[in-house]
C-alpha positions, 0 to 999 in steps of 0.5 A: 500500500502506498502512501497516499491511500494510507493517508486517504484512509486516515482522511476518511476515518477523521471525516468519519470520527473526528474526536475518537475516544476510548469506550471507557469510562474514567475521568483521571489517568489512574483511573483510565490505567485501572480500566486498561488493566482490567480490560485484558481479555475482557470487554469494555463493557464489563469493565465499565460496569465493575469500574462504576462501583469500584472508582466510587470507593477507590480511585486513588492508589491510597484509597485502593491500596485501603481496600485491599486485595480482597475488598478490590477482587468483590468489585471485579470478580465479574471480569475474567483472571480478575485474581491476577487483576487484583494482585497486580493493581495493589501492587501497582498502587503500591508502586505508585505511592512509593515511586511517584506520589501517588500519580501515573508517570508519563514515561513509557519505561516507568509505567512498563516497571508496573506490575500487569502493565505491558506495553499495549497498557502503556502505549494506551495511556500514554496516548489517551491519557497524556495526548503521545502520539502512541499507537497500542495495537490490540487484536483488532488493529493488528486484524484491520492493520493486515487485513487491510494492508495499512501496515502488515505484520508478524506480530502486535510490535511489528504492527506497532512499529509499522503504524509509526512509520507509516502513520503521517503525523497528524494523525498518529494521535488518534489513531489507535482509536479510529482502527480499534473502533473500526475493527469492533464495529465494521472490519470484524474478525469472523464476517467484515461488513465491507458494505458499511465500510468507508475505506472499502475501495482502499482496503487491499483485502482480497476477500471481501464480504461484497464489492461495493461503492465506499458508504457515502456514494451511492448505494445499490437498489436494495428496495428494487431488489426486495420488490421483484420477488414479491410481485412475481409471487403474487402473480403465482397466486392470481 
């Protein structure tokens, strides 16, 4: 792909979305890196459901840390391996009040040293929380990264490493969240919706799902489609 379609598709996807943001919910950076944490193989949605009770009682490290292992596990017991989540947040809470008074660092190698924090978490709240032109690949960007052809790669860091280099600059900011909502919503694991999709004529996918004009310019007769069928039964019937 070359790089004036890369830069079509970032255009499109703006046009689309032009404020993307995370699904979700938190209203400081510790906050965001809880939820980040706690979004591991689970789903945004869930996550947001503990977190509306949890960040009620603890959304400071101290005042997590005063819950404790087991009072933090009673909020997050719905979300899958949430007794490694729980270790792992009291430590980083730990980590934090210790380390950095209680507040997040903006540093990609401090965040790293937390514990349950990898790279993804950290590019993710750097990005979100922050505004760094950070790009965190999760499974749905690297799948719409190689599906599409806007920046093939063996693994999440290859992928990652890609996107740097080939994302033009103005649009590294949010990128991370116009391919992660793509990926949810329209360029699916299982079935793509191609038909819904504005970068289609772009995507350099060989399979798919329909080979359709880009949503926006015009679309096929569907209703002339549906009302042949009926009037040839009616006509049977006559």
């Amino acid at each position: 792909m070359n790089a004036a379609k890369r830069r079509q598709i970032f255009e499109r996807l703006a046009r689309q979305n032009p404020n993307p943001t995370t699904e979700l919910v938190y209203s400081t950076p510790f906050e965001l890196l809880v939820a980040v944490v706690l979004s591991a193989q689970s789903t945004d949605v869930g996550v947001n459901k503990a977190t509306e009770k949890l960040f009620k009682v603890a959304n400071t490290p101290e005042r997590m840390l005063a819950l404790g292992e087991e009072g933090l596990k009673s909020y997050i017991n719905t979300l899958n391996f949430f007794n490694t989540k729980a270790r792992n947040l009291i430590r980083t809470c730990q980590a934090l009040v210790e380390q950095h008074g209680g507040e997040v660092p903006r540093d990609r190698e401090a965040l790293e040293k937390l514990p349950g924090v990898g790279r993804k978490t950290a590019n993710v709240t750097l990005n979100t929380a922050f505004g760094e032109p950070a790009i965190a690949v999760d499974t749905h960007i690297f799948r719409v990264a190689n599906r599409t052809g806007l920046a093939p790669g063996d693994t999440p860091r290859d992928v990652e490493d890609a996107l740097m280099r080939v994302t033009p600059d103005e649009f590294k900011k949010n990128a991370h969240h116009w391919l992660i909502l793509h990926g949810r919503y329209v360029c699916k694991a299982r079935k793509p919706n191609c038909a819904e999709c504005v970068i289609a004529d772009l995507c350099e996918y060989p399979a798919k799902t329909t080979l359709v004009e880009p949503r926006g310019k015009a679309d096929p007769p569907r209703a002339a489609r549906k009302k042949t069928p009926r009037v040839a039964a009616k006509a049977r019937t006559r």
